[in-house]
C-alpha positions as CSV (number, residue, x, y, z in Angstrom):
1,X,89.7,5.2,6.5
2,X,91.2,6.7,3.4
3,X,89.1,8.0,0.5
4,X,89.4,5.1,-1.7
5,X,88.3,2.6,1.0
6,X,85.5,4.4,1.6
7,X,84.4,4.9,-2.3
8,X,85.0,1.0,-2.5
9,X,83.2,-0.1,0.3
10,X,79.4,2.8,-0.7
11,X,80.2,1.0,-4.4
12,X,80.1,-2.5,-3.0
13,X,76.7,-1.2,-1.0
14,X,75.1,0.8,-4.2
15,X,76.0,-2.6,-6.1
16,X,74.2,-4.6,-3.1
17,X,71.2,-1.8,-3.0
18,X,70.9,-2.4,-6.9
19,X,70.6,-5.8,-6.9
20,X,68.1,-5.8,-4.1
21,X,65.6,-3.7,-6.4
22,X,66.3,-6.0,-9.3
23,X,64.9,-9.1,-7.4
24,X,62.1,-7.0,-5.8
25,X,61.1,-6.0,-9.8
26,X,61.6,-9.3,-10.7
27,X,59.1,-11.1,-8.3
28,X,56.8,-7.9,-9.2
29,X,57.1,-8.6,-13.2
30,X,56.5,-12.1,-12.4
31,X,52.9,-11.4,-10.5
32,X,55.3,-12.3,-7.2
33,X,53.7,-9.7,-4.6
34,X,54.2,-11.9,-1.6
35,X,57.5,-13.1,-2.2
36,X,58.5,-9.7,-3.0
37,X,57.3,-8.8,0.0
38,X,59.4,-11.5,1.8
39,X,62.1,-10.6,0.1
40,X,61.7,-7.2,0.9
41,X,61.4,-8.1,5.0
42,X,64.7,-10.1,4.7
43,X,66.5,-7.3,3.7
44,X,65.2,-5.0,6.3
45,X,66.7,-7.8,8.9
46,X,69.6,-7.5,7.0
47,X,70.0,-4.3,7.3
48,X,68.7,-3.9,10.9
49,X,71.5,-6.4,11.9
50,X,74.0,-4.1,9.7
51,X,72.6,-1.0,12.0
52,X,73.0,-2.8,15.1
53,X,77.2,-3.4,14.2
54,X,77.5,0.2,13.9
55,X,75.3,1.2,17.0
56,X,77.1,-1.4,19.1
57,X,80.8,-0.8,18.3
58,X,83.2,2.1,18.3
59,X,83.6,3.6,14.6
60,X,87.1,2.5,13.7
61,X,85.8,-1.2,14.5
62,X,82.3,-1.3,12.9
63,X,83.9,-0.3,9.4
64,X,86.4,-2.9,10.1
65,X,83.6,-5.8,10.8
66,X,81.9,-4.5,8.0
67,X,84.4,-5.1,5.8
68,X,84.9,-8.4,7.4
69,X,80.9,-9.7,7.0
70,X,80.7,-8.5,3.0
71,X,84.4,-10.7,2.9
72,X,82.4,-13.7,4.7
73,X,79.4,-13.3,2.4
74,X,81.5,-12.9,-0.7
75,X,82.4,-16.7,0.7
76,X,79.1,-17.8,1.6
77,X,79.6,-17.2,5.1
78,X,76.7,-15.0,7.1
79,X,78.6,-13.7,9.6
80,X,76.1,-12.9,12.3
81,X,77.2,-10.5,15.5
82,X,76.1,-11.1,19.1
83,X,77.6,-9.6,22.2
84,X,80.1,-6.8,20.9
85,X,82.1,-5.4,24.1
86,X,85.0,-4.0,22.7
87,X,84.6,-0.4,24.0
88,X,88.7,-0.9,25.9
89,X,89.6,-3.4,23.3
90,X,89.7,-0.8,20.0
91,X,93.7,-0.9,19.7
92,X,94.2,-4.8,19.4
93,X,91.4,-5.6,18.0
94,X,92.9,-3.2,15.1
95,X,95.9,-4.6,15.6
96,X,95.6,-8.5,15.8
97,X,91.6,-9.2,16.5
98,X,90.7,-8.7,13.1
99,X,93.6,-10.9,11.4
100,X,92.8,-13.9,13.9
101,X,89.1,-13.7,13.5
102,X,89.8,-13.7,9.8
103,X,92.3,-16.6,9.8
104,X,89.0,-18.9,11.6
105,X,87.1,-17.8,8.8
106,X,89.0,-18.9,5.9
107,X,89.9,-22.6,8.1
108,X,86.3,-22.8,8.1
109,X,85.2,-26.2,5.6
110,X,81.7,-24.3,4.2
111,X,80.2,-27.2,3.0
112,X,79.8,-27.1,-1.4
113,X,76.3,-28.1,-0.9
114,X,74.6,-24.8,1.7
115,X,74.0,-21.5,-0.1
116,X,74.5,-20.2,3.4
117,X,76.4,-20.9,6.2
118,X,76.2,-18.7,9.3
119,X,78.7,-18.1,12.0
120,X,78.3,-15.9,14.8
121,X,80.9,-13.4,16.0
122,X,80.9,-12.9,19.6
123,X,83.3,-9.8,21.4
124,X,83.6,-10.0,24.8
125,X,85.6,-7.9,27.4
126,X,86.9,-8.7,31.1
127,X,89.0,-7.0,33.1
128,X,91.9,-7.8,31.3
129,X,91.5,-9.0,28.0
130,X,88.9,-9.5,25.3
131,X,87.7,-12.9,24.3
132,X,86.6,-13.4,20.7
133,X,84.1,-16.2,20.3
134,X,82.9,-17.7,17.0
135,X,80.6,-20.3,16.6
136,X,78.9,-22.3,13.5
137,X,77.7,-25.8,12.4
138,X,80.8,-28.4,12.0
139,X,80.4,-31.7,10.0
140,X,80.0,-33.5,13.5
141,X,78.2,-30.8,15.7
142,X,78.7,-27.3,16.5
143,X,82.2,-25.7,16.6
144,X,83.6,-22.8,18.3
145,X,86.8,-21.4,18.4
146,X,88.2,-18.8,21.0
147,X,90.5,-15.9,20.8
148,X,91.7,-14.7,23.7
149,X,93.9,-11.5,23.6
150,X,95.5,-9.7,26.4
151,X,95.0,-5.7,26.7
């Protein structure tokens, strides 16, 4: 990662980490313990699903996905991860995972009326390939879309 990717992505987090206190003062100015406290242990969830990408994943691909979930949040997407396998799968994942996954994400419909609208990521290896799995809510059920990619 180059130097100016990294300085955007810690200004996009001190950003993120900024706002966080603002709500947490807010609900405190407002006589709001509890839901400051709520607030306050959905952000630690947050962020323990954030440490689990980056314990579960070789370097060059947790940056990548973590790029990807602030892109699908900035959209109202939560991007949630599952099973990441991708330990033999670094080189195309970097080379055509990451563009596919992304392509499913913007053909997602996010419904105008949800605030959220969570999807989860799913990385799986076999012997000679890696299967990418994500699934979400679809107007008529649950949908889930497969990539499958040769090593």
């Amino acid at each position: 990662m180059n130097s100016g990717k990294a300085a955007q992505l810690l200004s996009r987090q001190r950003h993120d980490y900024a706002n966080h206190i603002q709500v947490i003062k807010g609900y405190m100015e407002l006589g709001m313990p509890e839901r400051a406290l709520e607030y306050v242990d959905s952000v630690v969830q947050e962020l323990a699903r954030e440490s689990y990408l980056f314990h579960a994943t070789p370097p060059e691909i947790a940056v990548k996905l973590y790029e990807m979930l602030l892109w699908a949040r900035d959209r109202g997407i939560r991007l949630r991860f599952g099973l990441l396998e991708c330990e033999h799968s670094v080189g195309v994942m970097l080379s055509q995972g990451l563009a596919d996954i992304y392509q499913v994400l913007q053909d997602l419909k996010v419904p105008a009326d949800e605030e959220e609208f969570e999807v989860r990521l799913d990385l799986m290896e076999t012997n000679n390939q890696t299967n990418i799995r994500l699934s979400g809510p679809g107007e008529s059920g649950p949908v889930i879309r497969e990539i499958v990619m040769a090593r």
